[in-house]
C-alpha positions in Angstrom: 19.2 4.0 4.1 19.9 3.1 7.8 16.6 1.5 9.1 15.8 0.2 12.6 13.7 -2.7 12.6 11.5 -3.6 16.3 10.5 -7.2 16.1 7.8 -7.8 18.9 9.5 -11.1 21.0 5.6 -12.6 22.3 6.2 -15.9 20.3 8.5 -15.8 17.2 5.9 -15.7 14.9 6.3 -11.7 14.4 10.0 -12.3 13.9 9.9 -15.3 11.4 7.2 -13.3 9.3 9.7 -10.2 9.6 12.7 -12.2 8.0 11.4 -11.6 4.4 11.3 -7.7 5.2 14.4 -7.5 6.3 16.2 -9.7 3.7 14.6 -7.2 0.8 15.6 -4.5 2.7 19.5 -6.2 3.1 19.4 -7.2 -0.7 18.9 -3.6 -1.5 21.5 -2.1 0.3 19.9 -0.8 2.9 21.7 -0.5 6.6 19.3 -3.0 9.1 19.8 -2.8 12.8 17.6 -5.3 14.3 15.7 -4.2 18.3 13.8 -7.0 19.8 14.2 -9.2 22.9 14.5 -13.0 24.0 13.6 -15.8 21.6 12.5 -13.9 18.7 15.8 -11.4 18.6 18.4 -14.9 18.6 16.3 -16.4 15.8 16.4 -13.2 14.0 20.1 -13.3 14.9 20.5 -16.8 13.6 19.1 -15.8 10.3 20.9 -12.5 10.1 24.5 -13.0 12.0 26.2 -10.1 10.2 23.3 -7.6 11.2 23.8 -6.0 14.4 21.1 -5.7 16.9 20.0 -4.3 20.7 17.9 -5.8 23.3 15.2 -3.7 24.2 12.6 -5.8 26.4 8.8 -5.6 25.8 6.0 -6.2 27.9 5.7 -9.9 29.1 1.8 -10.8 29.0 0.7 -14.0 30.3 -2.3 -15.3 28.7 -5.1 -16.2 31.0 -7.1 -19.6 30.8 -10.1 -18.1 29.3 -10.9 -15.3 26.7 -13.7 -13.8 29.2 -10.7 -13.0 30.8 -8.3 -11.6 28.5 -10.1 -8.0 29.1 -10.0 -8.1 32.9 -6.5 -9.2 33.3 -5.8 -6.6 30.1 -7.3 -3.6 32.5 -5.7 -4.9 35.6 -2.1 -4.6 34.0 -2.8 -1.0 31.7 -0.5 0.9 33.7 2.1 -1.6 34.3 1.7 -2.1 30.3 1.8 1.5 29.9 4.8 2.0 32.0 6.7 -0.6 30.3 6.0 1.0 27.0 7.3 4.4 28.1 10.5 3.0 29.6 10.9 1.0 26.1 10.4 4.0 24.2 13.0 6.1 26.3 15.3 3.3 25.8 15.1 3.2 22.3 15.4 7.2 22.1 18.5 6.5 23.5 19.0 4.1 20.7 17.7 6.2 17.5 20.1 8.9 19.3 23.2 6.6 18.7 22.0 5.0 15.4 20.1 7.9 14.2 17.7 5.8 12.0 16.4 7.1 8.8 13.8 5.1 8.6 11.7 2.7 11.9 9.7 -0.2 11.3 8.4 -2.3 13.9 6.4 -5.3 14.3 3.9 -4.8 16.7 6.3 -2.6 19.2 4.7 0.7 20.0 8.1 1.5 21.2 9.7 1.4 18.5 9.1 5.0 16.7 10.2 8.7 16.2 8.3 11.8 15.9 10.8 13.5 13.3 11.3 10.2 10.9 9.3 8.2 8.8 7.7 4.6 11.7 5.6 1.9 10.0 3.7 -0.2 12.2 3.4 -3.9 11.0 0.1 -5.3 12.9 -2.5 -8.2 12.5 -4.6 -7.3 15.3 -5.8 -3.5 16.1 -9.1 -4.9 17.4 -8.7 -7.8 19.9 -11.8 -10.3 19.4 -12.8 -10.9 23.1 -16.1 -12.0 23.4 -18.3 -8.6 24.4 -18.5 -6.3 20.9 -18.3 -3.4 23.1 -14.9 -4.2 24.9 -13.3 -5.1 21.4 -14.4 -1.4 20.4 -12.6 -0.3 23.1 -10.0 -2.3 22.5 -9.5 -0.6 18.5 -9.4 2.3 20.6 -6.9 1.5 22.7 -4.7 0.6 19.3 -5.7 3.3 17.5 -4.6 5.5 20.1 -1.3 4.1 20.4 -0.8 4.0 16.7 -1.3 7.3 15.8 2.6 8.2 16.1 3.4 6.0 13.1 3.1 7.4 9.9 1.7 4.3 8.6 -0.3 0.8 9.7 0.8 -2.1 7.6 -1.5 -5.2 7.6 -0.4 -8.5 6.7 -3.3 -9.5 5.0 -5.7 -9.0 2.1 -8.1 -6.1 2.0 -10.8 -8.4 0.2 -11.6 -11.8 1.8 -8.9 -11.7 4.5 -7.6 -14.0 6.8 -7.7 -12.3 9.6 -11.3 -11.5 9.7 -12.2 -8.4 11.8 -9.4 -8.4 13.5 -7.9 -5.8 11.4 -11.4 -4.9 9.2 -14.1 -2.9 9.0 -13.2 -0.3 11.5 -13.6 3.7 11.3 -11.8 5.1 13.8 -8.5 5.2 11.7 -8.5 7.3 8.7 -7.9 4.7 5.5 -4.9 6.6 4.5 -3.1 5.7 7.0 -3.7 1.9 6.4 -2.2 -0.3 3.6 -2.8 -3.4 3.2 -0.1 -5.8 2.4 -0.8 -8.9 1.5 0.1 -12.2 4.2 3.8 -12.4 5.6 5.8 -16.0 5.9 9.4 -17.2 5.5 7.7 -20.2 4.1 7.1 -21.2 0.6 5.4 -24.0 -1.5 7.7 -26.7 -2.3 7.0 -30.2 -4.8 7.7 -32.6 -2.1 6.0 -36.3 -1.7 2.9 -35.6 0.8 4.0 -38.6 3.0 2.9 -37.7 5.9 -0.3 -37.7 7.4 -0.4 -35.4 10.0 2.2 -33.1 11.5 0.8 -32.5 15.0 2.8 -28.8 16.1 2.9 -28.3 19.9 3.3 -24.4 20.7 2.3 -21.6 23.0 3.0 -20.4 26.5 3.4 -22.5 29.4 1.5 -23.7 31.1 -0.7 -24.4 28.2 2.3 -25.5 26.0 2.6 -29.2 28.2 -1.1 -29.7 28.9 -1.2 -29.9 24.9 2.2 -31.8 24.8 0.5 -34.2 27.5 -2.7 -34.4 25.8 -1.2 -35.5 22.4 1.2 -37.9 23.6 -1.6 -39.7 25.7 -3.3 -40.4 22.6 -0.8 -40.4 20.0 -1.3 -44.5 19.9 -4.9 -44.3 19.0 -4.0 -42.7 15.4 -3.1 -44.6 12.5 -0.6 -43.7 9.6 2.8 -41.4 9.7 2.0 -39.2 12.0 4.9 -36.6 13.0 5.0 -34.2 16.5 6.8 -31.4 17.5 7.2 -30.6 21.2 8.1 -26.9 20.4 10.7 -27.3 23.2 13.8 -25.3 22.2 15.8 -25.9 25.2 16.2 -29.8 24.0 17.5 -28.4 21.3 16.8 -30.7 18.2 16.0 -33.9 19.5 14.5 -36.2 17.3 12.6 -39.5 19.2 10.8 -41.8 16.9 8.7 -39.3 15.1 8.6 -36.9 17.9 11.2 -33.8 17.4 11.8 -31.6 20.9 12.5 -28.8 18.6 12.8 -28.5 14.4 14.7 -25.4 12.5 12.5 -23.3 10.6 13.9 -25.2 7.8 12.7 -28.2 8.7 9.5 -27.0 9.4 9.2 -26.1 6.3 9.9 -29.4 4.9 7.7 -30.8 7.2 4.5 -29.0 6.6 4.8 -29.2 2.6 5.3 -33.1 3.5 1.6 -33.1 5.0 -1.4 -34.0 4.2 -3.0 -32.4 7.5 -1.4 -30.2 9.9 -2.9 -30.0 13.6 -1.6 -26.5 15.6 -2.5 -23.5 17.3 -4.4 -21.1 14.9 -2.1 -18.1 15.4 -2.1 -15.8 13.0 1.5 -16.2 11.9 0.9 -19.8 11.2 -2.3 -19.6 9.6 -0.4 -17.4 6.7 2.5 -19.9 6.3 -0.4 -22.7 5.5 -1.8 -19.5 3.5 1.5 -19.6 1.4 2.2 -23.9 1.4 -1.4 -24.9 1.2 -2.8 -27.9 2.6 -5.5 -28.9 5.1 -5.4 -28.0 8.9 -7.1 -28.4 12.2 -6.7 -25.8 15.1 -6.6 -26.2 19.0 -6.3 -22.5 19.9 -4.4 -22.0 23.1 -6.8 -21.4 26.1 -7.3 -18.1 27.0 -6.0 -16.4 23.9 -8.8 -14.6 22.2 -7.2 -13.8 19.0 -6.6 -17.7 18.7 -10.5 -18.7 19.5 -11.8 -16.2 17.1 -9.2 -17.6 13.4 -9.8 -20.7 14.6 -14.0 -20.2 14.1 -13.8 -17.5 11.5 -11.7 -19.5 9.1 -14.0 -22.7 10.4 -17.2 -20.3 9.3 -15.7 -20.3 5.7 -14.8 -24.0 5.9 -11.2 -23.7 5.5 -10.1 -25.5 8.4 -11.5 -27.1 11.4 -11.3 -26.7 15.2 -11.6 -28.2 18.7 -11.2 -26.9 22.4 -7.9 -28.2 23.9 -10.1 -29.2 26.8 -12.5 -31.7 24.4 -9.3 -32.8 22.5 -10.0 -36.2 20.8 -7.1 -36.3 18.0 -9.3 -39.3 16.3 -12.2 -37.5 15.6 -10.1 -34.2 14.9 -8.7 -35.9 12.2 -11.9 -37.6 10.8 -13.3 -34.2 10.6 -10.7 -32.9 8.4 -12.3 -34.4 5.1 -15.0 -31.8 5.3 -12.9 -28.8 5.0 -11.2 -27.2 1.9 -7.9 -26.4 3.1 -5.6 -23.6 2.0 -5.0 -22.9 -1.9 -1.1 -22.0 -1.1 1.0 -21.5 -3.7 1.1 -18.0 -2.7 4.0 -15.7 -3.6 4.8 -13.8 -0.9 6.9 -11.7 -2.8 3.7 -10.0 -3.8 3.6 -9.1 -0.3 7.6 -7.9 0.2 7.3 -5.5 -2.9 4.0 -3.7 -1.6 5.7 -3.4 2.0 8.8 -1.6 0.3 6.8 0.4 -2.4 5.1 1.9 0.7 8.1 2.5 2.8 9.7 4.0 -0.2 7.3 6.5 -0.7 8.8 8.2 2.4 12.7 7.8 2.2 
């Protein structure tokens, strides 16, 4: 089959959790053309240099400083959002035209579809958890909505005790046969490494919340005791390695580097969350300011005492770290296999 595959570029989470798709889909001789945009279509393009692939730009949100405001701003930009959407969507018509796709998947792209094939929808979040119940209603709305011209929603997560709480639960505006759950998405796996290192400290997110963090942690980065590793999440230094303080690491290394530690301290974005779901390990969260999806793992997972979390603006690193001893941690040892072979028995179902 000839499949087009929309990766969603806000971060490069949706695109490393795409890269076991797409090398299932490769090893079974199926015809991939990757469509995404910026940092998350040259990673994919790194991983996968003898796939071919289009730029199609999506929507750039910036992320304001609180949740409260997520909705507001959300409202504000609709049309521009909308607009953007359209234009994408005539773009990639223009695309399917040339290719002519048998079969669409796309990570969160509502672009990314055709009314006469088979589109699958790969999404964590069809309700966004601001903090007014009644605006995240409207907000399952708004996604279920735009959803309805796929032929299926695909959640990376369990149906039963799930990791991504109500994000993508207990709603009943979208029939249930249209939703499969797939099981928790990561280009990571478990390996038997030494744990010698006792906290990996991962800088990430949007400027300019990226270096308040990066400033935060450096400021205080004398105060903690043992091997303690940091990532600046800086790309554009390429990879840089000071001391123990790497501008950037491959996702190989990070790999490594998270099944070296005891304890690792990050944002609490979804895509992360699942590779600790498939390593295992203890972490602690500083959810990027202003991203509601972000504040609400990082106290949902903190409610079932998995992992910890503190406010970026109370950050104390010291006591972040003492507090880790009280949580459990994540199991890993997760095969996320499991996961690939449920995404393809429901794509095949339609080829």
């Amino acid at each position: 089959m000839k499949i087009g595959f929309g990766v969603c570029s806000l971060g490069i989470g949706h695109a490393t959790r795409s890269i076991p798709l797409i090398k299932k889909l490769v090893e079974e001789g199926n015809e991939v053309v990757l469509i995404s945009y910026g940092r998350a279509l040259e990673l994919l393009q790194q991983e996968f240099p003898e796939l071919r692939s289009y730029v199609l730009e999506d929507f750039p949100i910036q992320y304001p400083e609180r949740a409260h405001q997520f909705i507001p701003y959300f409202f504000s930009k609709s049309n521009k959002i909308m607009r953007s959407m359209i234009k994408g969507h005539k773009q990639f018509l223009k695309i399917q035209e040339k290719e002519n796709f048998d079969i669409l998947i796309s990570d969160s792209r509502y672009d990314v579809f055709h009314r006469d094939r088979p589109s699958f929808l790969i999404i964590h979040q069809l309700r966004i958890m601001v903090p007014m119940r009644f605006l995240r209603e409207m907000t399952l709305l708004y996604n279920a909505y735009m959803s309805k011209y796929f032929t299926k929603i695909l959640i990376p997560d369990f149906e039963h005790e799930p990791l991504s709480g109500d994000m993508s639960h207990n709603f009943g505006m979208i029939s249930k046969n249209r939703v499969e759950y797939i099981g928790p998405l990561s280009s990571f796996q478990k390996r038997e490494l030494p744990r010698d290192i006792d906290a990996l400290i991962s800088i990430s997110g949007p400027e300019p919340q990226r270096t308040i963090f990066e400033k935060l942690v450096l400021q205080q980065l004398s105060e903690l005791d043992g091997n303690i590793v940091v990532t600046l999440g800086k790309p554009e230094s390429g990879e840089d390695c000071n001391g123990h303080i790497y501008s950037y690491v491959s996702r190989e290394k990070r790999e490594e580097l998270m099944n070296r530690s005891k304890l690792v301290i990050s944002r609490s974005g979804y895509s992360t969350i699942m590779d600790l779901y498939a390593i295992g390990g203890k972490a602690m969260f500083i959810p990027t300011p202003g991203q509601p999806e972000q504040e609400y793992l990082a106290r949902y997972l903190e409610e079932r005492k998995i992992s910890g979390f503190m406010p970026q603006e109370n950050l104390d690193l010291k006591k972040l770290m003492e507090r880790a001893k009280y949580y459990k941690g994540f199991k890993g040892n997760y095969d996320i296999n499991r996961s690939v072979e449920n995404f393809v028995r429901v794509i095949s179902e339609w080829s």
